[in-house]
C-alpha positions as CSV (number, residue, x, y, z in Angstrom):
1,X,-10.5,13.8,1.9
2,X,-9.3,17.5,1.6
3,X,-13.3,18.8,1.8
4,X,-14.0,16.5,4.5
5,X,-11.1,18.6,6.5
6,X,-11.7,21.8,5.6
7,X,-15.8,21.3,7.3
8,X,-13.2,21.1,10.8
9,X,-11.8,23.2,13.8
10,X,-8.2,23.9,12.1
11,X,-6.9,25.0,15.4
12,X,-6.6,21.6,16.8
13,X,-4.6,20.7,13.3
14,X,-1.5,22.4,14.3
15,X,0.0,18.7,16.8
16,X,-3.0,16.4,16.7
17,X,-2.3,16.2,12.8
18,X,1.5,15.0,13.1
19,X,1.8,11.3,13.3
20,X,3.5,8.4,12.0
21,X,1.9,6.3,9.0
22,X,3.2,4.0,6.7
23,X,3.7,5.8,2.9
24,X,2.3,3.0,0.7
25,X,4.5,2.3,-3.2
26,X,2.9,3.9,-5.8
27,X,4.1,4.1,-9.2
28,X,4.7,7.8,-10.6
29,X,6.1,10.1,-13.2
30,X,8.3,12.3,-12.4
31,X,10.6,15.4,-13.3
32,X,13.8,16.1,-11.1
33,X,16.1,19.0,-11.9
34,X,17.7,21.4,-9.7
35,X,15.6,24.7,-9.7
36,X,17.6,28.3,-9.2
37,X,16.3,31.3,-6.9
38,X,13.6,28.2,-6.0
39,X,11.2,30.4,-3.3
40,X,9.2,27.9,-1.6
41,X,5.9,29.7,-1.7
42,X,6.3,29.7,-5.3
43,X,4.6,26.3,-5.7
44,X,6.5,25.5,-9.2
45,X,2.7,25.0,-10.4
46,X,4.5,25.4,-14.4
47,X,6.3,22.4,-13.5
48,X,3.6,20.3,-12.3
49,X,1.6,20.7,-15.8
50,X,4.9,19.7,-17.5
51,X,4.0,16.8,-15.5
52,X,0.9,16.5,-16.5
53,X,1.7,16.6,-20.1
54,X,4.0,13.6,-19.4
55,X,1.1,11.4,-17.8
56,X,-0.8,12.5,-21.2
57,X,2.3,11.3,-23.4
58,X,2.5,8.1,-21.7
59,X,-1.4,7.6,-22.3
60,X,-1.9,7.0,-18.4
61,X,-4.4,8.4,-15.8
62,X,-3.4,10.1,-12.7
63,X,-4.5,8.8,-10.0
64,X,-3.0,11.3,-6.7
65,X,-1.9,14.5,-5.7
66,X,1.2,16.3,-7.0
67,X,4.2,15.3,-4.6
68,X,7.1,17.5,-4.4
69,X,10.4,16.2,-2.7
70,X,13.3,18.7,-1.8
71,X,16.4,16.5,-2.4
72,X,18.5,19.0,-0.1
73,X,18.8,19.0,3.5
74,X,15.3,19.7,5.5
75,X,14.6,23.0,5.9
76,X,16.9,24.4,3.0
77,X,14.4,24.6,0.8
78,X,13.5,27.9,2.3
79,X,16.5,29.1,2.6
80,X,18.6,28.3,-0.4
81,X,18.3,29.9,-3.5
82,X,18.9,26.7,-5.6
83,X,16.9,23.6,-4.7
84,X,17.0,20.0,-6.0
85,X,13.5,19.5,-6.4
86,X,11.6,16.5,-8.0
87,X,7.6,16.8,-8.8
88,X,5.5,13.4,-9.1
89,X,2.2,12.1,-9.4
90,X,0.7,8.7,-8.9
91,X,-0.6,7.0,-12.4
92,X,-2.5,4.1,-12.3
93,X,-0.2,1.7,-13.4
94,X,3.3,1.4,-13.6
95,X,5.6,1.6,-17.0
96,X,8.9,1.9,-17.9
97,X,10.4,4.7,-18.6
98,X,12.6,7.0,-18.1
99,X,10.4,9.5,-16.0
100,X,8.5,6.6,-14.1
101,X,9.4,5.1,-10.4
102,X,7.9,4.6,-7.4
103,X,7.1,6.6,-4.5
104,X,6.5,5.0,-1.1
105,X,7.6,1.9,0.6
106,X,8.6,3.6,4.0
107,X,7.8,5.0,7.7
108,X,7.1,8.6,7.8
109,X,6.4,11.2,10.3
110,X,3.3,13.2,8.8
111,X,2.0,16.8,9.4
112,X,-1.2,18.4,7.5
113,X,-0.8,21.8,7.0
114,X,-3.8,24.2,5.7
115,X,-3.4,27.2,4.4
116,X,-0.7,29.7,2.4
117,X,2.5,27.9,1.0
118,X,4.5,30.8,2.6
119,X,3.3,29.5,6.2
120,X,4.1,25.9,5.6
121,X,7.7,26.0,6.8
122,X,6.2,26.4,10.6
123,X,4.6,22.7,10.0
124,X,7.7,21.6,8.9
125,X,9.5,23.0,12.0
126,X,7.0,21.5,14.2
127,X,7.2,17.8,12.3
128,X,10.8,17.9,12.8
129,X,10.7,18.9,16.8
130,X,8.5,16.1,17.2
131,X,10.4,13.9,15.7
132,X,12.9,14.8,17.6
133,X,11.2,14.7,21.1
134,X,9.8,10.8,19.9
135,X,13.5,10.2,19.0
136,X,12.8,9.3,15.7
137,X,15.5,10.3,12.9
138,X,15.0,11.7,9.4
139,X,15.8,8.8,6.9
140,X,15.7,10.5,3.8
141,X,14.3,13.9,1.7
142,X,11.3,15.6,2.6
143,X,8.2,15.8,0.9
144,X,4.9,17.5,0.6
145,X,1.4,16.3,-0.8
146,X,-0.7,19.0,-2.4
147,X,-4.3,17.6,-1.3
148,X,-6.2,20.3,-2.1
149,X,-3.8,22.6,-4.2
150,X,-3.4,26.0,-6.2
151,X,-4.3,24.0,-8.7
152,X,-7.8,22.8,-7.4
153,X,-8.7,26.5,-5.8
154,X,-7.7,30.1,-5.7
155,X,-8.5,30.3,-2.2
156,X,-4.8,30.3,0.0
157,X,-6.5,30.0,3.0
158,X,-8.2,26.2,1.6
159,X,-5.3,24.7,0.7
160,X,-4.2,21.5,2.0
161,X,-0.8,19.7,2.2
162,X,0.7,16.8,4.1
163,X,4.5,17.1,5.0
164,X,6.1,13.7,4.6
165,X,9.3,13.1,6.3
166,X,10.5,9.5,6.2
167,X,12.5,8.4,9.5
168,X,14.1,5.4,11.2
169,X,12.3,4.0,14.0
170,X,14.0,4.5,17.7
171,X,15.7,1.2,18.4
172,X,14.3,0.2,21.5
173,X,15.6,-3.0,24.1
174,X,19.5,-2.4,22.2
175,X,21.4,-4.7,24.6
176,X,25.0,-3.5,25.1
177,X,27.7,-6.3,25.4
């Protein structure tokens, strides 16, 4: 999917890309801990192949991109020097144990986002106003997909991640008694 976008006009990315889709379960591994001076354009990439060394421990396959999810309020992860961060990845089955759940299973405003980690906070601004103006409300932490990654290329300018922000539909024909 990532190539396929990177062939387009990235200009008309910036609202056309923002929609509403439904974020399927998944199962995952994952790692949560809080992180301290966490910067945002950092990427955390050590954590993610601690990660990766889990999947390998549990003898299972991944199957999706990294997922990080900022268990603070949105936004703060850019401006906070300590950040409740959890990293996952989808395996292709389910197990239990202690670093496995899943991911998914809700309604979530979407927003692709190409290029430096250190720009992404403007796709996250933009998401969140047009939430807002569809009067939608943020149901729970935000997230980010790594599609095409640090991890997959060097090049900033090719990387490709999708904000996830879960949210409550508007309630629409509320009759008043």
């Amino acid at each position: 999917m990532g190539h396929n976008l990177l062939g387009g006009d990235r200009n008309r990315w910036s609202t056309e890309s923002i929609c509403v889709e439904e974020i399927p379960v998944s199962p995952v591994l994952f790692t949560r801990r809080t992180q301290t001076n966490y910067k945002n354009s950092d990427v955390s990439v050590e954590r993610w192949f601690e990660l990766f060394e889990i999947v390998q421990r549990q003898k299972l396959r991944a199957t999706g991109s990294v997922v990080l999810t900022y268990h603070n309020n949105p936004l703060e992860q850019f401006y906070q020097r300590d950040c409740d961060l959890e990293i996952c990845i989808q395996v292709n089955e389910a197990v239990a144990a202690p670093a496995a759940k899943t991911f998914g299973g809700f309604t979530a405003v979407t927003a692709l986002h190409v290029g430096r980690n250190e720009d992404i906070i403007q796709t996250h601004i933009k998401a969140i106003k047009w939430l807002n103006q569809q009067g939608y409300t943020i149901a729970g932490p935000v997230s980010e997909e790594y599609i095409i990654s640090p991890v997959d290329i060097t090049n900033e300018e090719d990387h490709i991640t999708k904000v996830i922000i879960p949210i409550e539909k508007p309630e629409t024909g509320k009759s008043t008694v």
